[in-house]
C-alpha positions as CSV (number, residue, x, y, z in Angstrom):
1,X,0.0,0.0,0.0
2,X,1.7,3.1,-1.0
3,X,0.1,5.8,1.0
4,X,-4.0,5.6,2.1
5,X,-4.2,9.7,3.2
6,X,-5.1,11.9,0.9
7,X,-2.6,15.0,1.1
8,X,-1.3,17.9,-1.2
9,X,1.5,15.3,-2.8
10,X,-1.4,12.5,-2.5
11,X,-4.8,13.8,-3.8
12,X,-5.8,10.2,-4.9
13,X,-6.0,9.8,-1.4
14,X,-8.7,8.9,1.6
15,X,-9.7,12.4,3.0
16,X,-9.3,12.2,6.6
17,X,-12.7,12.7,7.4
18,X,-13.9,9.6,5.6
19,X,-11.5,8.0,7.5
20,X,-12.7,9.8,10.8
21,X,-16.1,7.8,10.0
22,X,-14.6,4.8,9.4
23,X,-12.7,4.8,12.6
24,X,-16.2,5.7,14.2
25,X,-18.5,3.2,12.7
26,X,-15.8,1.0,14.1
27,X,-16.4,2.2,17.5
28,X,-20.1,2.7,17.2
29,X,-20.4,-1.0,16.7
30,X,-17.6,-3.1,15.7
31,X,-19.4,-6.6,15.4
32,X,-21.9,-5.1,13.2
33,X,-19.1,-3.1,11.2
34,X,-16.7,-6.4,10.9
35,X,-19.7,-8.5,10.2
36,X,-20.7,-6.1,6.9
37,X,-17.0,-6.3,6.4
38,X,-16.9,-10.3,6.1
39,X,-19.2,-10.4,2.9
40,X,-17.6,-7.5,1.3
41,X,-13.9,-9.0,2.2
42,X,-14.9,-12.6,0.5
43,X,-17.3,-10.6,-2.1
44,X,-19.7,-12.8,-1.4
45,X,-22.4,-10.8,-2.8
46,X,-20.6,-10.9,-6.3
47,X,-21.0,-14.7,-6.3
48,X,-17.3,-16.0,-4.7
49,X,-18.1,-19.4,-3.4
50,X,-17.0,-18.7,-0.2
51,X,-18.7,-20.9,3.0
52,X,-21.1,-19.0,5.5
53,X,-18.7,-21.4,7.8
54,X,-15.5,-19.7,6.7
55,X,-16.7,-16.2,6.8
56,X,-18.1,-17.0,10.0
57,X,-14.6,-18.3,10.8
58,X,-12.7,-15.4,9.3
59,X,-15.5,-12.7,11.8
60,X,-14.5,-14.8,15.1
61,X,-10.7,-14.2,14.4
62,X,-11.4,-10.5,13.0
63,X,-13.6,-10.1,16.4
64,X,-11.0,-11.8,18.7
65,X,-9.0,-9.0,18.2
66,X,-8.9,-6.1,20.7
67,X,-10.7,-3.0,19.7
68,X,-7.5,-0.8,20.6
69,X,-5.5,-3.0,18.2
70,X,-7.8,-2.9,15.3
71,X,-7.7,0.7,15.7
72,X,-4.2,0.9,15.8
73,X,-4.1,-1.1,12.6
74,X,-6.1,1.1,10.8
75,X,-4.4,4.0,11.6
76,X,-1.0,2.9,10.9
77,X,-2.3,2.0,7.6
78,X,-3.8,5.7,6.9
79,X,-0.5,7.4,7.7
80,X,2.5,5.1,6.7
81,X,3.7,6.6,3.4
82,X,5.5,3.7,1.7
83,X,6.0,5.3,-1.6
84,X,9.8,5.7,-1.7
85,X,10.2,2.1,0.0
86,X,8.2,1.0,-2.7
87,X,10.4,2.4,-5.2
88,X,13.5,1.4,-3.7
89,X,12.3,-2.8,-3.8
90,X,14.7,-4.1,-6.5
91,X,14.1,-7.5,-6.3
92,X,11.0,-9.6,-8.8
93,X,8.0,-8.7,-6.9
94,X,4.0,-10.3,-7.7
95,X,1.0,-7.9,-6.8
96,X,-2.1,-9.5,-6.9
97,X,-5.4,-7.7,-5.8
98,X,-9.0,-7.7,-6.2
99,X,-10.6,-5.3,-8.5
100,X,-14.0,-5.5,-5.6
101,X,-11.4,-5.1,-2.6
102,X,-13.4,-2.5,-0.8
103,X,-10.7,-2.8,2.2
104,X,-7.6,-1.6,0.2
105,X,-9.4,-0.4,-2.8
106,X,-7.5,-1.7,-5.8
107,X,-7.2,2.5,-7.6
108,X,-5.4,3.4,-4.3
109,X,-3.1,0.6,-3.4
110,X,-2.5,-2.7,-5.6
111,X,-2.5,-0.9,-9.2
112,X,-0.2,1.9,-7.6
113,X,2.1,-0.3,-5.5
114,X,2.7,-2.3,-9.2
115,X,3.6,1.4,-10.5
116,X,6.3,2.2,-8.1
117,X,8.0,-1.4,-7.8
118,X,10.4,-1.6,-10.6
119,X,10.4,-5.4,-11.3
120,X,7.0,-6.5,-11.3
121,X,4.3,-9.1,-11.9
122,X,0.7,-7.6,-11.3
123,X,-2.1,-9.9,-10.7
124,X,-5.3,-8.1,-10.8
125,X,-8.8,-10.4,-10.3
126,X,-12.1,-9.7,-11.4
127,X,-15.0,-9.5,-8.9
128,X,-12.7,-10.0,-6.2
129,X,-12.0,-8.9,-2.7
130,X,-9.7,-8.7,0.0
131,X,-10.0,-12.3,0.8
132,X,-8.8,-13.7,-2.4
133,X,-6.8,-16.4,-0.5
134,X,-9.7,-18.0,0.0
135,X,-12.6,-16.8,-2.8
136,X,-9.7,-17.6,-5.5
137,X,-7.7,-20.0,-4.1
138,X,-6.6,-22.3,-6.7
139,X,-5.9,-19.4,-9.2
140,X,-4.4,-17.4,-6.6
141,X,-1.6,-20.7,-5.6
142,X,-1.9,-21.0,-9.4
143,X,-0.3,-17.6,-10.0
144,X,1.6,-18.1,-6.7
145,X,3.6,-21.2,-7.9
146,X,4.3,-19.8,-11.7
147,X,5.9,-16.6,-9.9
148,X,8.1,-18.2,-7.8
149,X,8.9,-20.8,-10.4
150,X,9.9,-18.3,-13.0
């Protein structure tokens, strides 16, 4: 993820008060807000074949976590700027991302991570989300294997 905040030098950016809400819809109600989060994170709702028994298992481990730490999580995510360590990776690299991942939306992070790495595969999948591990598995251990064997 290059850089989430939108700034002068990053207009493609989150504006801090989207992110404000975020953060509060978080602590308004985190089960509810993780639960929501579940479909959109499988993209369930754009026909991944994903099991109401994994997602299930995925919200347990999301809500397991402690409030403080998810918020921590978040925020380090909003500010790190990673751009120049980005550039500076000189080794073969594979992006692969969702084109639905409504967590890291793919415009802000995986298409502009695969702009400032200088050796590059990038992967990009229709209709899906965050959790591609699991909606796309065999394709995603597919692509996995033919990286690392090339």
């Amino acid at each position: 993820m290059p850089f989430l905040k939108q700034t002068e030098d990053n207009p493609q950016g989150m504006p801090q008060a989207a992110f404000d809400r975020l953060r509060a819809a978080v602590r308004a109600d985190r089960p509810k807000w993780l639960a929501r989060q579940t479909q959109l994170y499988f993209t369930t709702h754009l026909g991944s074949d994903v099991s109401p028994e994994q997602m299930d298992v995925t919200y347990r481990q999301c809500l397991s976590t402690a409030p403080w730490a998810l918020l921590k999580a978040q925020e380090a995510c909003f500010h790190a700027d990673n751009r120049a360590d980005l550039r500076g990776i000189g080794v073969p690299t594979l992006v692969v991302h969702g084109d639905a991942d409504f967590s890291a939306p793919v415009e802000r992070t995986g298409r502009r991570t695969a702009e400032l790495l200088r050796e590059v595969t990038y992967l990009e999948y229709p209709a899906a989300g965050h959790g591609i591990y699991v909606s796309h598995a065999q394709r995603f251990n597919a692509d996995l294997l033919t990286f690392l064997e090339g």
